[in-house]
C-alpha positions as CSV (number, residue, x, y, z in Angstrom):
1,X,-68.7,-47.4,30.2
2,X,-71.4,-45.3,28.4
3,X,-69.4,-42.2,26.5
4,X,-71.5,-39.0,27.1
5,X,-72.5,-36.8,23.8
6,X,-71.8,-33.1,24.2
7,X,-75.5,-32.3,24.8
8,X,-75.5,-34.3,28.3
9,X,-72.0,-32.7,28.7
10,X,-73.3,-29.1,28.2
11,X,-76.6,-29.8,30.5
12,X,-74.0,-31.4,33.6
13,X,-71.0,-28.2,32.8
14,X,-74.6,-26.0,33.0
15,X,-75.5,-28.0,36.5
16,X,-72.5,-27.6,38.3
17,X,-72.2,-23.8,36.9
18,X,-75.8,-23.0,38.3
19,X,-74.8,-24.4,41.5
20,X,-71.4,-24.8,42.5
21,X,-71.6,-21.4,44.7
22,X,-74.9,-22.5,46.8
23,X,-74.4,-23.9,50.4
24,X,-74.3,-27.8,49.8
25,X,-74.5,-27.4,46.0
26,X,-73.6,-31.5,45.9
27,X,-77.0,-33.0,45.8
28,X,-78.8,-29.9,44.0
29,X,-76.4,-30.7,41.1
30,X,-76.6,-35.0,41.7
31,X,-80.2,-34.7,41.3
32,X,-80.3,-32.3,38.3
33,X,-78.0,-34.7,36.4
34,X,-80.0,-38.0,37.6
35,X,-83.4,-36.1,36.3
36,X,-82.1,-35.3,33.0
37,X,-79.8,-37.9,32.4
38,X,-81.9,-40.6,34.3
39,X,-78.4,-41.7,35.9
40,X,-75.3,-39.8,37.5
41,X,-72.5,-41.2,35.4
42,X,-68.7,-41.1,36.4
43,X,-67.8,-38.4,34.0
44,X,-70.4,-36.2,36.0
45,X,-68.9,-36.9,39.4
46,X,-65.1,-36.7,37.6
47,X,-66.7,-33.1,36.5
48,X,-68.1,-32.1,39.9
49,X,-65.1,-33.0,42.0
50,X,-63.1,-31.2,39.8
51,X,-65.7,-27.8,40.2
52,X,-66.6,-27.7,43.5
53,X,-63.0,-29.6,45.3
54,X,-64.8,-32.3,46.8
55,X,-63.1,-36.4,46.3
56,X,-64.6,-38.1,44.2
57,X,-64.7,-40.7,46.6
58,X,-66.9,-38.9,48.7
59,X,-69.4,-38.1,45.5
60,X,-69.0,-41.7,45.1
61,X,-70.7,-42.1,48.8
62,X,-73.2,-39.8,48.2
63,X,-74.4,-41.0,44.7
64,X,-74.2,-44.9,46.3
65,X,-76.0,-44.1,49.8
66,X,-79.2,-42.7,47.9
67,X,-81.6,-44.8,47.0
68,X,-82.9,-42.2,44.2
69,X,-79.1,-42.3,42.6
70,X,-78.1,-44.6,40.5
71,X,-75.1,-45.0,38.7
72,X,-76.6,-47.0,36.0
73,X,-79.2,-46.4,33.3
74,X,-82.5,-47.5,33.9
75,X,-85.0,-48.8,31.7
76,X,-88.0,-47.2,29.8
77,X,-90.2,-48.3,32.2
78,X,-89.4,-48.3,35.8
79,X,-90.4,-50.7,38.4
80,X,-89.9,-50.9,42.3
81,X,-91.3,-53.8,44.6
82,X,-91.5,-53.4,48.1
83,X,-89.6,-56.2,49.9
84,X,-90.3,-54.7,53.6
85,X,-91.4,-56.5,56.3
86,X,-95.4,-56.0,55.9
87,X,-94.8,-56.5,52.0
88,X,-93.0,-59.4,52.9
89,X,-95.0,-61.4,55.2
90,X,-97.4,-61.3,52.5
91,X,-95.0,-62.7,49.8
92,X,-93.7,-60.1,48.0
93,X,-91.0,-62.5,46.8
94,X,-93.2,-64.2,44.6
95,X,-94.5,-60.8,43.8
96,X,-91.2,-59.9,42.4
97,X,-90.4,-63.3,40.6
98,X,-93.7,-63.2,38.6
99,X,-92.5,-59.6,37.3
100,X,-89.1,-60.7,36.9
101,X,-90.5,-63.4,34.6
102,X,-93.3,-61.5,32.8
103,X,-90.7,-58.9,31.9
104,X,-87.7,-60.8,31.4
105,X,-85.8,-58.8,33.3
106,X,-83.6,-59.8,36.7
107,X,-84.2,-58.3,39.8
108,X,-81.7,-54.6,40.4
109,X,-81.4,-55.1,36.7
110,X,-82.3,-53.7,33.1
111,X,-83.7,-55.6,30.9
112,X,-81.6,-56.4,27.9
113,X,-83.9,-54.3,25.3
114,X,-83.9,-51.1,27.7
115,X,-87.7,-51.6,28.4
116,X,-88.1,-52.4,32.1
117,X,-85.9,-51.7,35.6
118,X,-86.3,-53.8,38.4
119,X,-85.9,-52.8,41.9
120,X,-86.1,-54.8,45.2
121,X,-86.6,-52.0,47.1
122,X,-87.1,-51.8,51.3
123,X,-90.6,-49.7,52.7
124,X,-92.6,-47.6,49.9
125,X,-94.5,-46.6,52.8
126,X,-97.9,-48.1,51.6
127,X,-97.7,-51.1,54.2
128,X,-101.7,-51.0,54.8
129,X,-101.4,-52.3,50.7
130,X,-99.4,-55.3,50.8
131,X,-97.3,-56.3,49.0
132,X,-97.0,-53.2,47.2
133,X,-95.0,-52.6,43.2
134,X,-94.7,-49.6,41.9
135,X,-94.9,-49.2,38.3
136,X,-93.9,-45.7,36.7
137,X,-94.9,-44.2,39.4
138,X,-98.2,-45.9,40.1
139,X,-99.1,-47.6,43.5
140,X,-100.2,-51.5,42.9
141,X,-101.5,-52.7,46.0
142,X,-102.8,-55.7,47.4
143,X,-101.4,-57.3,44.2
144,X,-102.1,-61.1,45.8
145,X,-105.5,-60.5,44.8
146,X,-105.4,-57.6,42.4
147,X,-103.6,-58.3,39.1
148,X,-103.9,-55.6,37.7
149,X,-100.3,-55.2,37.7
150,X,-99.9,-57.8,35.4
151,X,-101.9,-55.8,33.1
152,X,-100.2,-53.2,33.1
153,X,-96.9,-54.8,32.3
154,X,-98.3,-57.2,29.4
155,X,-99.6,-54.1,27.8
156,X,-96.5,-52.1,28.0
157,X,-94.6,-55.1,26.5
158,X,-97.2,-55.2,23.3
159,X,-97.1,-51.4,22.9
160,X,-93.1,-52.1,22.5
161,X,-93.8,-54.5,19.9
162,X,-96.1,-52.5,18.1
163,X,-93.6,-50.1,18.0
164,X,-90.8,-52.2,16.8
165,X,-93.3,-53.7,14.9
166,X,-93.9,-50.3,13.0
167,X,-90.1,-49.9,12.5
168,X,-90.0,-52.9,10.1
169,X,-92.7,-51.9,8.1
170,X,-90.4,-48.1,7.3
């Protein structure tokens, strides 16, 4: 488990104060902390039950049930590839195992040097573009023609490098 500096502790104290006394002040605060923080961890919820007298068990629910929750950090860069049904048909699998591969990073995963997040994810309501990834916040579609995808990603992976790169020379 991830230990929390004071700075992320003040900003999710300042959340829940801001908050806690507005009509269904759970998801106002969730997606405060998940904006800053990038994740709701369980010291937030542990926080917020304690604030606003709701089980943590229920937070729990909430946090899990919402796709735009999660309860892990994600990576630099994030990435989300449609696996619905008109995605599907037109192989998003192999869409998301060439990703997978070019990024080294397993599927609902981070990758092991924080730079990419995968995400199966179910209808990014873009069906007339299938299959259909979404890269940091940019709409790839028709990637079984259209690679330019795959540019995208090999180019974030050498501007990584060039900034490790850049590290070893200090």
């Amino acid at each position: 488990m991830l230990k929390l500096n004071q700075q992320s502790i003040s900003f999710i104290e300042n959340c829940i104060n801001e908050d806690k006394d507005k009509k269904g002040p759970l998801k106002l605060i969730l997606h405060k902390i998940q904006n800053e923080l990038g994740y709701i961890p369980f010291e937030a919820m542990k926080k917020i039950s304690e604030s606003i007298n709701i089980p943590i068990s229920d937070i729990y629910g909430v946090v899990t049930f919402y796709s735009q929750f999660t309860l892990k950090p994600k990576g630099k860069n994030l990435i989300n590839v449609c696996m619905g049904t008109a995605c599907y048909v037109k192989n998003s699998e192999n869409l998301l195992n060439n990703i997978s591969k070019i990024t080294n990073t397993k599927v609902n995963q981070t990758s092991d040097d924080g730079l990419f997040s995968i995400d199966a994810t179910r209808c990014l309501g873009a069906c007339g573009l299938a299959p259909v990834v979404i890269i940091n916040n940019k709409v790839y579609g028709n990637t079984n023609t259209n690679k330019d995808y795959e540019k995208v990603l090999k180019e974030l992976i050498s501007n990584s490098k060039k900034v490790e790169d850049n590290y070893e020379k200090c």
